[in-house]
N, C-alpha and C positions, 0 to 999 in steps of 0.2 A: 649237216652230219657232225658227230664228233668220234673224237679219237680216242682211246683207250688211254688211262691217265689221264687226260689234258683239260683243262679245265676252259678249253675254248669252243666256242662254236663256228663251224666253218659253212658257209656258201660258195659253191661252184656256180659259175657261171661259163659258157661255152660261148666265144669270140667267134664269130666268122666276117668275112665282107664279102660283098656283093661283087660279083666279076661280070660282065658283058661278054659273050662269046659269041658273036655275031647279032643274032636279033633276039640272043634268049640271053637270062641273068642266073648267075649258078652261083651258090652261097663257097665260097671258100674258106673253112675250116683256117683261125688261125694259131687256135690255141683253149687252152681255161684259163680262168681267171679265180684266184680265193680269196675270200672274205672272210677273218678270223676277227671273232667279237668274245674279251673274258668274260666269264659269269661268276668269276670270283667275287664279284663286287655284292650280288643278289643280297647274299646274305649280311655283310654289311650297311646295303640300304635299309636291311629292315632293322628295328629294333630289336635285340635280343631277347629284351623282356617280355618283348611279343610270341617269342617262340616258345613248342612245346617239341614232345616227342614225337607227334603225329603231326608237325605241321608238313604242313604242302604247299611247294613255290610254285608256281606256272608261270613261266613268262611265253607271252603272244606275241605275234607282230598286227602288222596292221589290216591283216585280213582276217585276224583272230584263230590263227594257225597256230599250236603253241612250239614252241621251238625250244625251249628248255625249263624241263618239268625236277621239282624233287621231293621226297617224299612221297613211299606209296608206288604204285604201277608206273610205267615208263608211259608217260600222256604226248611223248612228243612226235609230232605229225598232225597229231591230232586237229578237231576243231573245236572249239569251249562248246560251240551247240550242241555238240556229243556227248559233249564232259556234262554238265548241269545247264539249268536258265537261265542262259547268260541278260536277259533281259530283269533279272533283278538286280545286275551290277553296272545298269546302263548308265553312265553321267550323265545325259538329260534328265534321267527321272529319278538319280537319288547323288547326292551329296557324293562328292567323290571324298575317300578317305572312310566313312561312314561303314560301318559292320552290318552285314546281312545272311539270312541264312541260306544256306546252300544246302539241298541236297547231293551228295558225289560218293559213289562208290556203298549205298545205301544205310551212308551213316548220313547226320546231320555235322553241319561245321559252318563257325563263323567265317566270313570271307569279308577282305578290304581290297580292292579295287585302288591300283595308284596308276595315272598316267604319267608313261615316260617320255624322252626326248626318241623323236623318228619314229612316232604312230608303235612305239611298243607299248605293251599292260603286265604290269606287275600284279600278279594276284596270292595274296598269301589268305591258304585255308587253315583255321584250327578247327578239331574237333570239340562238338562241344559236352564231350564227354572230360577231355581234357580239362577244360574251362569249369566243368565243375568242379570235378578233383580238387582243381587249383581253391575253388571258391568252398571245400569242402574243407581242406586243410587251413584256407584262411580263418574257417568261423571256431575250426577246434584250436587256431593259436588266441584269436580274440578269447574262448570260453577259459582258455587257459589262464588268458592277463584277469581275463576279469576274477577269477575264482581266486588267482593269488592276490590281487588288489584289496577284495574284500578279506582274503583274510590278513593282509599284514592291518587294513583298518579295524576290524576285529582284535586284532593283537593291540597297537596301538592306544585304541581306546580303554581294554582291558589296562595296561600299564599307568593309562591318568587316570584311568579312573582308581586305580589302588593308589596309586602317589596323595590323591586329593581325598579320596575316600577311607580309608584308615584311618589317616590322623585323624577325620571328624570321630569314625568310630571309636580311638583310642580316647580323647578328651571325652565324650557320651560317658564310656563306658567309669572314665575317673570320677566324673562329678554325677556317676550314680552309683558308685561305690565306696566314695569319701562319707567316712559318718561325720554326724550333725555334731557342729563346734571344732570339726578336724579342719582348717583349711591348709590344704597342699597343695603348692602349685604344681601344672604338668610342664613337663621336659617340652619345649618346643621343638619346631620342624623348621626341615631348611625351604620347604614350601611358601612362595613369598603371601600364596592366598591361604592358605591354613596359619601360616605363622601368626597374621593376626588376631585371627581368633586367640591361640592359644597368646599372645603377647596381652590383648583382652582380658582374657580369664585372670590369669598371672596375678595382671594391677589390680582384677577386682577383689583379690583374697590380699591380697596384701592392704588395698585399703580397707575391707573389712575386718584386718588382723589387727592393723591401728586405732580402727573405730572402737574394736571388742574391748584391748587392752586401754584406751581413752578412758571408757566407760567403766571398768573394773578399778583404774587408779583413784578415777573419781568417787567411784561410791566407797573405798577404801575411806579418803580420805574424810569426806561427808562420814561415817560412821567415826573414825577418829576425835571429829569433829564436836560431834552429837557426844561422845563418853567424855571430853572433855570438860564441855558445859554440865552436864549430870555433873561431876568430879567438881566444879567448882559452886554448883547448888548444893552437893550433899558436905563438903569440907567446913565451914562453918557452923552448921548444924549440931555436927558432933563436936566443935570447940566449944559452943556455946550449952550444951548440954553437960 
């Protein structure tokens, strides 16, 4: 039985002895006796993580009596073969610790089976409406990481690809709008893979800028060259004439 408040469970038991009164034997009343066991402990044995709002503890003894029930209808007096099949939580025939379903109270609910010390059974039921909830909320925070995952990668890639991308289009867009004989070099980038291109281009107008003006000195000078000689074939000519 238990008490109002108290988190124990008590067993009475009724003492008498045996007295001789001639040739017959008469039981002598000598008293009770009580047995107070907490059950505050229950729920500490279990994992919290295990519990829901619909969970159901049963604890049994060893004639599968349950003797302190929580969660749900007062089960205690009871016997588990009232309650559901107890023969799907048998330990010869499944894994003790191992989750199976139970019907009780005409819902469905996962039950784990733990044997305790002194022929008791610890039985914790979740519903498995609960377990989905649980397993409903878990897929909408996954859908959640995943949605923001793709989009910070989205972002991400958007950002290199303008970093890398640009510069290409801004040099494109110079050496197709430089006119023919303009060489201008373009401003480079702090980008270590675009920089070379544009450090590339740079040397190739500068060495073409040298090559132009090489070639311009020279034919200057070749023409200088050539009026000189004429100048020194036509100067005589007119002395001697």
């Amino acid at each position: 039985f238990r008490l109002p408040g108290n988190d124990m469970i008590f067993i009475a038991k009724e003492l008498s002895q045996m007295v001789y009164v001639g040739n017959r034997v008469q039981n002598h009343t000598l008293g009770v006796i009580f047995f107070g066991m907490d059950v505050s402990w229950i729920r500490q044995k279990i994992n919290a993580g295990e519990l829901t709002e619909g969970t159901k503890i049963i604890l049994a003894d060893s004639s599968q009596q349950v003797i302190y029930s929580e969660g749900g209808k007062d089960m205690e007096g009871m016997l588990l073969s009232e309650l559901f099949d107890v023969s799907r939580l048998e330990s010869d025939r499944q894994e003790e610790g191992s989750l199976q379903y139970i019907s009780l109270d005409g819902a469905q609910h996962l039950a784990k089976r733990t044997d305790l010390q002194e022929g008791l059974t610890l039985i914790t039921m979740i519903p498995t409406a609960d377990v989905e909830r649980i397993a409903d909320g878990t897929v909408q925070i996954i859908a959640v990481v995943v949605v923001v995952m793709i989009g910070a990668g989205a972002f991400l890639i958007a950002v290199i690809s303008k970093s890398v991308v640009n510069p290409i289009r801004r040099l494109s867009d110079h050496m197709k709008n430089s006119r023919r004989l303009e060489l201008i070099p373009c401003d480079g980038v702090k980008t270590d893979e675009v920089r070379v291109m544009y450090e590339s281009y740079n040397h190739l107008m500068e060495s073409l800028e040298q090559l132009i003006e090489e070639v311009y000195y020279s034919t200057q000078r070749q023409k200088i060259a050539e009026m000189k000689t004429l100048q020194a074939q036509i100067n005589p000519h007119f002395v001697y004439n």
